[in-house]
N, C-alpha and C positions, 0 to 999 in steps of 0.2 A: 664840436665838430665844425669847421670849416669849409666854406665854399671851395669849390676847381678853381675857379675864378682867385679866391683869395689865396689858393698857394702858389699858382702861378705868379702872382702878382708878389708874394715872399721871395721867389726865387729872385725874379726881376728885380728889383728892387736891391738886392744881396747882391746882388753881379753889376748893378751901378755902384757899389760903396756905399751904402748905409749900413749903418750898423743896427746887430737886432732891437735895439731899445727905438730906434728912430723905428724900424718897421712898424714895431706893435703901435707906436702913439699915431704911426701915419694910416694904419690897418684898424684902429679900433680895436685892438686885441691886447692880452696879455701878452709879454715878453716869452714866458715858458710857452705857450701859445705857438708863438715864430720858432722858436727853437727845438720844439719837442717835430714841427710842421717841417723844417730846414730839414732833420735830419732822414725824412721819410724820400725813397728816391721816386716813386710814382705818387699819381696825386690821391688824395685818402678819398677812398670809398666808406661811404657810410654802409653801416648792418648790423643789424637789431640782434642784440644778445638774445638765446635760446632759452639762459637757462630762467629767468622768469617762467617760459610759457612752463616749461618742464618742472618748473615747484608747482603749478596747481594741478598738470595732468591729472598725478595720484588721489588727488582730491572730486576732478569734477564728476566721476560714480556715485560718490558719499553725495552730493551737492544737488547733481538731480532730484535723485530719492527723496531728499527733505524738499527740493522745488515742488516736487510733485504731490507732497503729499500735505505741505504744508505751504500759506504763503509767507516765506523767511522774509526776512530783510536780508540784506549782504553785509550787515553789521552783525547780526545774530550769524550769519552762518560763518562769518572770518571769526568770529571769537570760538566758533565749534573746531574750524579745523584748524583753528590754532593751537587749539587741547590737544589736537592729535598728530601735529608735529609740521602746522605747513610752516613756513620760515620766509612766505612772498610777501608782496607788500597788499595794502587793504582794497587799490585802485583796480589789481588785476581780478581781485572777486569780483566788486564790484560791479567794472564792465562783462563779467561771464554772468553773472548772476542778470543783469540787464536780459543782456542776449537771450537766455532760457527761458524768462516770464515773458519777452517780447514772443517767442514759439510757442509757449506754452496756448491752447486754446483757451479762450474765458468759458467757464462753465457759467450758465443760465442759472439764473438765481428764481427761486419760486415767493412771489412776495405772501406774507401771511396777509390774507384778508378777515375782517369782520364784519359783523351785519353795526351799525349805529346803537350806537349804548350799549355793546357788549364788552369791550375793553377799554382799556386805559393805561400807559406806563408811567409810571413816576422813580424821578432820579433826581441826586445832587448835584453841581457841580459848584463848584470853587474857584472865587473869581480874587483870590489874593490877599494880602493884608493891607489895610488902609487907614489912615489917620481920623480922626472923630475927632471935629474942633468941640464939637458939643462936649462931649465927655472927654477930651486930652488925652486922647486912650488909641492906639494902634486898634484895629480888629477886623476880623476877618468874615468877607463878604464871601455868603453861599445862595446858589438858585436853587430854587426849590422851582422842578418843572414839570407840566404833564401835558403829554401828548395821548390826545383820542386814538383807538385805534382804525376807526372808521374812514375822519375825515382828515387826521394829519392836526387837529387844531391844537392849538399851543397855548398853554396857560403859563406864565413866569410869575413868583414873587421871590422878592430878596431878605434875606436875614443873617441875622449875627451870628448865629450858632445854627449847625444840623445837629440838632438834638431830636428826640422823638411828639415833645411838648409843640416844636415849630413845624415837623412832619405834618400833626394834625390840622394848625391852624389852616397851611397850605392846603391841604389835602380838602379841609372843610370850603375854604374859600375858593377854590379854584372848583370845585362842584357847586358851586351858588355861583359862580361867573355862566357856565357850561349852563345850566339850567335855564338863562338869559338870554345866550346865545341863540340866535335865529335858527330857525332849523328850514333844510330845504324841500 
């Protein structure tokens, strides 16, 4: 789409004798550009195609519903109503799906409290595969982590395998850290 400005300056231009190839190079534009712009007799108004908004309408019912009841992504929800026949592009979820969560209110979240030395969580996580010059050997680095459920404290060790054998080590050593830990 083209400026006022820049088909004015087509016409003009045309009506001193240039030819459309010299416009476009003197215009910055493509040739078909000048020419498809030469043949329009008022100067072009830009306006935003309809039928986008009107592929997701049928959709944004179904869209709520899952906003509200669940928190989607707009990736999880563009592959639902693409199952069910939307044919828009990913951007216009997307931005509706923005819009909704931004209205939607935050529910209040209730934190779970414990008294000190009543809980504990332990979990893995997987921090990739990596080369061992010691052993010539790729392998893959796991945390083994626990968090108190008290005070937030944080225990990490790392190992080559989450197996059950290395569960314990951690599990035993990170309660003999904890044990040493200050208490307030």
């Amino acid at each position: 789409m083209i400026k006022q400005k820049d088909w004015v300056d087509m016409r003009n231009l045309l009506a001193s004798g240039l030819t459309k190839t010299e416009i476009a190079k003197q215009l910055g534009v493509s040739r078909k550009t000048v020419f498809n712009n030469l043949k329009k007799n008022s100067t072009p108004i830009y306006s935003r195609k309809k039928t986008i908004r009107q592929k997701i309408e049928s959709f944004k019912e179904y869209m709520n519903l899952r906003l509200e009841k669940y928190n989607l992504t707009a990736t999880k929800l563009y592959k639902e109503i693409q199952n069910q026949g939307y044919l828009g592009k990913y951007g216009m979820v997307a931005r509706y799906v923005s819009f909704v969560k931004d209205s939607l209110a935050s529910k209040a979240v209730l934190r779970f409290e414990t008294l000190p030395g009543e809980q504990a969580q332990v979990d893995w996580g997987h921090f990739g595969k990596f080369y061992d010059r010691e052993t010539k050997q790729t392998i893959s680095l796991y945390c083994f982590l626990i968090i108190l459920g008290f005070s937030r404290t944080l225990y990490v060790e790392f190992f080559s395998k989450a197996d059950i054998f290395n569960f314990l080590i951690g599990h035993n050593n990170g309660f003999k850290y904890f044990k040493g830990y200050p208490r307030e």
